[in-house]
N, C-alpha and C positions, 0 to 999 in steps of 0.2 A: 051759721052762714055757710054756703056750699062755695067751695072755692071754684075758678073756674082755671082754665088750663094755664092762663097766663100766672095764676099765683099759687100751681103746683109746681113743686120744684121734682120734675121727670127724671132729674140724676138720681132721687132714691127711690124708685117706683118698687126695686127687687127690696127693697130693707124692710123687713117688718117693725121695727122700733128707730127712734131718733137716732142718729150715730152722729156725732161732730169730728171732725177731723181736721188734727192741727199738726202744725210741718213738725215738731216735735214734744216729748213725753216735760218738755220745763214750762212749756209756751199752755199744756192743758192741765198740768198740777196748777198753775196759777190762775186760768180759768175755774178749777173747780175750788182751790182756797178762797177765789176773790165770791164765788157763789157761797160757801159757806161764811166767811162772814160775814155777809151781805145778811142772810137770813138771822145769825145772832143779833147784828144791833138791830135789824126790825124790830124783833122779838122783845129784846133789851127793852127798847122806846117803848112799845107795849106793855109794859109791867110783865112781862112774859119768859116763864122758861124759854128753853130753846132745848129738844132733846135729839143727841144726831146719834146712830149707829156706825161705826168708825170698822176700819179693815187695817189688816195690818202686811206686810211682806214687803218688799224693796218700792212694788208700783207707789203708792201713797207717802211713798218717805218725804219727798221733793213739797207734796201737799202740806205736808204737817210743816216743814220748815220755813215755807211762804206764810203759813199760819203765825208760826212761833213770831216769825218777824213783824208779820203785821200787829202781833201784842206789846213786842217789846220798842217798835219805832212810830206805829200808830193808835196807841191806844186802845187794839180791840181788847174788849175785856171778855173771861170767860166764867163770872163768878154767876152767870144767868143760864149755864151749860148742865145738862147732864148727860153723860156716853155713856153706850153699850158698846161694848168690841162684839165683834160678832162671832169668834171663836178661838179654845186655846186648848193645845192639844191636852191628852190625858194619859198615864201621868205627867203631869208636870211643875215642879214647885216654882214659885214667884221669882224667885231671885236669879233661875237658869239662865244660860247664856240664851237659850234658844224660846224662853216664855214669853210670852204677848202681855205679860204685864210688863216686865222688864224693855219691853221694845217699847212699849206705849208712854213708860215714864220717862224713856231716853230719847225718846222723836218728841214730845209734846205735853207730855203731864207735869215733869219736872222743869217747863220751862215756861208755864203759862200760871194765869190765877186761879183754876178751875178749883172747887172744893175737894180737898180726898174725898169725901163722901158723895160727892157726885158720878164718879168713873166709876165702871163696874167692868170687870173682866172674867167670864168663865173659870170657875176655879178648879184645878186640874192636880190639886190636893186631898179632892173629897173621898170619903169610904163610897165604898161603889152602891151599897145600901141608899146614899145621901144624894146621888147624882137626878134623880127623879124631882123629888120636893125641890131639891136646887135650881134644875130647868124649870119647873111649874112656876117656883117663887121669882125666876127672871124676869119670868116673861111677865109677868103679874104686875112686877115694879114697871114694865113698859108701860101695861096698858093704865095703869094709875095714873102716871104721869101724862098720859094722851097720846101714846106713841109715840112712835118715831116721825122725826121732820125731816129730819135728811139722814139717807142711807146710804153710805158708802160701801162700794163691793169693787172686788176683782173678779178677777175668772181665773181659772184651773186651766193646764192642756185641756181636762178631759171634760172642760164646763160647770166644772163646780162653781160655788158660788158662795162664801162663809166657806164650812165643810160638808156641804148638801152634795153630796156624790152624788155619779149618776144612779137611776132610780130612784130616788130620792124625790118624793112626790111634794106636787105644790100644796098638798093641807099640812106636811109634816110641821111638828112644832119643836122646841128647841129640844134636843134630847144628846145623847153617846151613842157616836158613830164610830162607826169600823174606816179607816180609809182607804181608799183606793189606792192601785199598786203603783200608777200614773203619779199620783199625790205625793207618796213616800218616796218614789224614786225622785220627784222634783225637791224636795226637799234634804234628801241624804247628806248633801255637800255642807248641811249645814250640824247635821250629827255625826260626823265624820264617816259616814256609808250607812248603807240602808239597815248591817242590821239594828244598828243604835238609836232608829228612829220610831219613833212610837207608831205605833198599831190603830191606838184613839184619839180622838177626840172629843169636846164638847161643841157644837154648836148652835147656832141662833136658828133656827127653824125655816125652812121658804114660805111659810105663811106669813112668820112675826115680818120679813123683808118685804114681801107684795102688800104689807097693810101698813107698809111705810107711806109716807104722803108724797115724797120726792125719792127718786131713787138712781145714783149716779154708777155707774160701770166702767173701771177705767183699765184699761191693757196698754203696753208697749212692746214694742218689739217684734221682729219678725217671726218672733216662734210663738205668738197669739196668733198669724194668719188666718190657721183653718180654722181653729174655734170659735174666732169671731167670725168670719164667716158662717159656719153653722148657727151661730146664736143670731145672728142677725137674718139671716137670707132662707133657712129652711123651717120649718114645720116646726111649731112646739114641740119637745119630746124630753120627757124624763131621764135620758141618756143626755141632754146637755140641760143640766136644769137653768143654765143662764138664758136657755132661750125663753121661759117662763116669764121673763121679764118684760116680752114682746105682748103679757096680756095688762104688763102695769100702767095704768091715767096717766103717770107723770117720771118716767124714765127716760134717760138718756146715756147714750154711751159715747167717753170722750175717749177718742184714741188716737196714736200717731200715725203718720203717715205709711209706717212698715206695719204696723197692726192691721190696717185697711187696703194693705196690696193686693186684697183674691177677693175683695168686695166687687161686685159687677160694675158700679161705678168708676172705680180704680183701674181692674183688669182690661175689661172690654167697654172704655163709655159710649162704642157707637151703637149697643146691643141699648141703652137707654135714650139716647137723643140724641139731635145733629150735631156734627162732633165737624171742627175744622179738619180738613185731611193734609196735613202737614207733613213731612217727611219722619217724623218722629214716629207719629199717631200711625203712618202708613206702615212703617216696620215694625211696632208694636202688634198691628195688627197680623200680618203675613207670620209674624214670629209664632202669635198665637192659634192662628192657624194650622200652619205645618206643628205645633205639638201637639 
């Protein structure tokens, strides 16, 4: 069906991909927990796995704990689940303060019914010989399973997406990565400075991510601005590989109202449609003028 102008929405004509935008980062964790288990008990009622690609850092923490609650005061069950985390640095053993298993079982594994045997995480233990067949055998149990149904991601300052630095091409498949300096420097605070931070990585590929069937992108904060900007408003390019995501069928990026401040919508909405000219709207604009 061709929409016609009354039921195109002209505030995102600059966005190349969906973007939602909600007044703050509690109000769109619970949007996107209340969408993921929406999709388990579908799946559930269907006699049906349910297999999701999970992210880990501070953005998704709020998700997982909307989650955890809605298992422990409404019932949702997760024994129909199987996750892939998307990436965990290298080296790194299970039990570290700073490992993605460790994060994974303290935000939501060790508080739900999920099988052990169901969650998988990058193992960041392997002889360096091992890490090949490792990545090949991950992705393998994805595609056995039917892939992935819901994919959750963040973005990087520098648009990463998993640990897909930039260059980092859309056929690459799950493999050890080198990281970016942008990456290690955002991260330091938590190896107590940069030089204690690892080098490597493992990550989930931007292929296995775009051959996911649902695919969610969630930022806060006013220090996503520009990069959400760039991933949403400019050109595909291997330098931000989140904007790769602008060629996925079924993505959406949920972000707060500080994440979406340099969006064309946000910044300038009369450069998109009629805008009331309020006294607000009038010095917003004059501001943005004279800079």
């Amino acid at each position: 069906m061709i929409k016609t102008t009354s039921q195109v929405d002209l505030s995102k004509r600059f966005e190349r991909v969906n973007v939602e935008i909600f007044n703050n980062s509690i109000l769109a964790s619970k949007a996107v927990a209340k969408e993921i288990a929406s999709l388990i008990t579908e799946k559930k009622n269907a006699g049906k796995h349910c297999v999701l690609g999970l992210a880990t850092g501070s953005s998704p923490k709020y998700i997982y704990a909307e989650l955890v609650r809605m298992h422990k005061e409404e019932g949702l069950s997760f024994a129909n689940v199987y996750s892939f985390n998307l990436d965990e640095y290298y080296p790194m053993a299970p039990d570290s303060l700073q490992s993605y298993v460790r994060f994974m079982k303290e935000n939501l594994f060790d508080h739900v019914d999920i099988p052990r045997e169901n969650w998988m995480v990058p193992d960041g233990t392997l002889a360096p010989d091992k890490i090949n067949q490792f990545c090949e055998s991950y992705e393998q149990r994805i595609n056995d399973l039917g892939g992935i149904d819901f994919q959750l991601v963040g973005i990087g300052g520098n648009g990463h997406i998993g640990f897909n630095e930039p260059g980092s091409r859309v056929d690459s498949k799950t493999r050890l990565i080198a990281l970016d300096h942008v990456t290690r420097a955002a991260a330091s605070r938590d190896f107590s400075g940069l030089i204690n931070t690892p080098k490597k990585a493992i990550t989930l590929g931007v292929s296995q991510i775009m051959a996911a069937k649902r695919v969610v992108l969630i930022a806060w904060g006013e220090g996503k601005v520009e990069i959400i900007r760039k991933a949403v408003e400019e050109p595909v390019s291997e330098q931000v590989p989140a904007s790769y995501l602008q060629n996925h069928p079924n993505c959406s990026f949920y972000i707060d109202e500080s994440a979406a401040a340099q969006l064309t919508r946000i910044k300038t909405p009369w450069l998109v449609e009629t805008v009331e000219w309020d006294k607000k709207l009038i010095k917003k604009a004059v501001t943005s003028l004279a800079l």
